[in-house]
C-alpha positions as CSV (number, residue, x, y, z in Angstrom):
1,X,-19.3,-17.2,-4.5
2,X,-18.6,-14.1,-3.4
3,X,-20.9,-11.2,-3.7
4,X,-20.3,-8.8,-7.0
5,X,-19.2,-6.1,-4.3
6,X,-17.2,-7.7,-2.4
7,X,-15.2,-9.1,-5.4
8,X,-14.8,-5.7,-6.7
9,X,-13.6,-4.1,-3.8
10,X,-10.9,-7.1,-3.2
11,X,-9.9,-6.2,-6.7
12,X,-9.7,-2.7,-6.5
13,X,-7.5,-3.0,-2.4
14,X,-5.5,-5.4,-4.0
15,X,-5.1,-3.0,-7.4
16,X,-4.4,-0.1,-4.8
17,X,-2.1,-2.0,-2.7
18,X,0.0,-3.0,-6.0
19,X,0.5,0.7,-6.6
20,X,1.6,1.9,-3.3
21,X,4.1,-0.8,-3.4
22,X,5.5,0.5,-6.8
23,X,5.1,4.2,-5.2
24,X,7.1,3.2,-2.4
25,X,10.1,1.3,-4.4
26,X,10.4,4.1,-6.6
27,X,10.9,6.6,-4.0
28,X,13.3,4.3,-2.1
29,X,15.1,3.9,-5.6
30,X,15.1,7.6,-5.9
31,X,16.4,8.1,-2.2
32,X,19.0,5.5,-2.9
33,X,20.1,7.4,-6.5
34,X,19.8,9.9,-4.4
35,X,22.2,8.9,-1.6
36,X,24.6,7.1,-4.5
37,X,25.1,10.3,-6.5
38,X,24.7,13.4,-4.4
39,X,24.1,16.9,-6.6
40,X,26.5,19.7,-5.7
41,X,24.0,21.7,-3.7
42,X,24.2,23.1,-0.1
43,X,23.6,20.6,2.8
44,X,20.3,22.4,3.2
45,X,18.8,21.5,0.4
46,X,20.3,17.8,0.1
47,X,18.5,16.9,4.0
48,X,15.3,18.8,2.9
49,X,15.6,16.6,-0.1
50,X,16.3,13.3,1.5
51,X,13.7,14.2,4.3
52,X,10.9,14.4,1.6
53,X,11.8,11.2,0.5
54,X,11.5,9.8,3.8
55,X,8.6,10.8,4.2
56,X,6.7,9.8,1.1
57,X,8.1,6.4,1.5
58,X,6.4,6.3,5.3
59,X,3.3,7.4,4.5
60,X,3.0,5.0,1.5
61,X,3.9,2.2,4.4
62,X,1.1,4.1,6.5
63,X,-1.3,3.6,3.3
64,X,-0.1,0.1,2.6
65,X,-1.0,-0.8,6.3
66,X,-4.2,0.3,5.8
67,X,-4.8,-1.2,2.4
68,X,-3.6,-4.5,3.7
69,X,-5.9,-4.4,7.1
70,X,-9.2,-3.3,4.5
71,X,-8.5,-6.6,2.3
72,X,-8.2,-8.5,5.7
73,X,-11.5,-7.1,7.3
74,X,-13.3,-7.3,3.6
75,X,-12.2,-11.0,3.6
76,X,-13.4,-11.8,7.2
77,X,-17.0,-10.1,6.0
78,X,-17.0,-12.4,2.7
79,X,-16.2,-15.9,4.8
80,X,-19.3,-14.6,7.8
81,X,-21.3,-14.7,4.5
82,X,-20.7,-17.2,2.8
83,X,-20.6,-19.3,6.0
84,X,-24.0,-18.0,6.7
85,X,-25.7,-19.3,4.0
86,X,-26.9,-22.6,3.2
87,X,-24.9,-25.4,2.6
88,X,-21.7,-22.9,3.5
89,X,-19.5,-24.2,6.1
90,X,-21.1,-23.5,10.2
């Protein structure tokens, strides 16, 4: 079994990693809305606009990554333990 901590923190990445992926399909929704029906406004504004957007969405990729590579490094530290203990699998 793992330990309490180790469970927790696997449930709270995983939690975490859920909404980043929600984050990041709503903001490509909303750059896809975006792109579909276009406001009357000056070019300016719409490539400020859809830059934003852009960049939300790659830094909740950048935050996913990291989420993702935390689970995998908090997993590899659960199997050493439990493969270090008695009757675990050497």
């Amino acid at each position: 079994m793992d330990p309490p901590v180790t469970t927790l923190t696997l449930f709270q990445i995983e939690q975490a990693i859920l909404n980043v992926e929600n984050a990041k399909l709503q903001q490509e929704q909303t750059l896809a809305a975006f792109w579909e029906h276009m406001p009357p406004v000056e070019e300016e504004v719409l490539v400020k606009r859809i830059q934003e957007l852009r960049d939300r969405i790659c830094a909740l990729e950048e935050r996913l990554r990291v989420l993702t590579r935390e689970r995998e490094l908090l997993l590899i530290r659960a199997a050493s333990i439990i493969r270090g203990r008695p009757g675990g699998n050497n």
